[in-house]
N, C-alpha and C positions, 0 to 999 in steps of 0.2 A: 729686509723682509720681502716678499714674492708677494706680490698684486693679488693671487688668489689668497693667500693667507692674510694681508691685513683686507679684503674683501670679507674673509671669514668672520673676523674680529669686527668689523663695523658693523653687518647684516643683523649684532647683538645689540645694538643704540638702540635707545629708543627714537622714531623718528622725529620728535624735536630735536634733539642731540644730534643726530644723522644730519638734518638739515644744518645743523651750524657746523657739522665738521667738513662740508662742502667747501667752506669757506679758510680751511688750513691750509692748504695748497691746490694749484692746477692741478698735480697729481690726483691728491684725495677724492677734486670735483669729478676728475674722469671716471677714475674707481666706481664711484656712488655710483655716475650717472651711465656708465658702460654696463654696471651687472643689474642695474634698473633695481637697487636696495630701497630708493626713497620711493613710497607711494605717496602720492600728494594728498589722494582723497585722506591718509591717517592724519594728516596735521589738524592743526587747529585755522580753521578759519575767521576772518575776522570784515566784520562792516566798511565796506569801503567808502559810504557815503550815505542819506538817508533820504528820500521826496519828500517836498513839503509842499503844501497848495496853498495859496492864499487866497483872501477872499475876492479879490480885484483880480484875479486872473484866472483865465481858462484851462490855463494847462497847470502839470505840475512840473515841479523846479527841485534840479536832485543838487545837491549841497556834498561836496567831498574835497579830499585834499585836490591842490594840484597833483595830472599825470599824465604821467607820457604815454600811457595806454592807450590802447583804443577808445572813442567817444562812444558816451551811455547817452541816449535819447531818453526823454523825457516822456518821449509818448510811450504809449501804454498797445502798442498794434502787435505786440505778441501774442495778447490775448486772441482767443477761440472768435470765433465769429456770435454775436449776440450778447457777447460783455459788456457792459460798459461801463462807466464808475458812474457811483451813486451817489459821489459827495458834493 
C-alpha cells in the first residue's frame, strides 16, 4: 500500500485509535506524524498530579507520579501581579 493511501485510511481513526496506531510500527509513527493526522489538543487529557497545602507549611506541595519530564514548581508566580492565595 502507498504511504499516501494508508495515510488516507488512518486520517479516518478516531484520534484515540490514531494515537495507538503510532505505536504498530516506525513506519506508521512517521506516516501519523509526517502528514500531522494526530492533533493532540483532540485527545483526552488526563491529571498528572494534584497540590495539596498543609497546615504546617507555607507553600503548596504537588503529589504525582514519578517523571522524567520537566520540574512543576510549587509556587504559584505565574499568577498576574496582585494574586495571591487566600488559604
Amino acid at each position: 500500500m502507498e504511504e499516501q493511501d494508508l495515510a488516507n485510511v488512518l486520517r479516518r481513526l478516531a484520534p484515540h485509535d490514531l494515537a495507538k496506531s503510532r505505536c504498530v510500527s516506525q513506519a506508521w509513527h512517521n506516516i501519523i506524524d509526517d502528514h500531522r493526522l494526530l492533533l493532540s489538543h483532540l485527545l483526552p487529557h488526563k491529571v498528572g498530579g494534584i497540590f495539596i497545602k498543609f497546615h504546617n507549611k507555607s507553600s503548596w506541595e504537588l503529589f504525582s507520579r514519578p517523571s522524567t519530564g520537566p520540574i512543576i514548581s510549587s509556587w504559584f508566580n505565574f499568577l498576574p501581579d496582585g494574586v495571591e492565595d487566600k488559604s
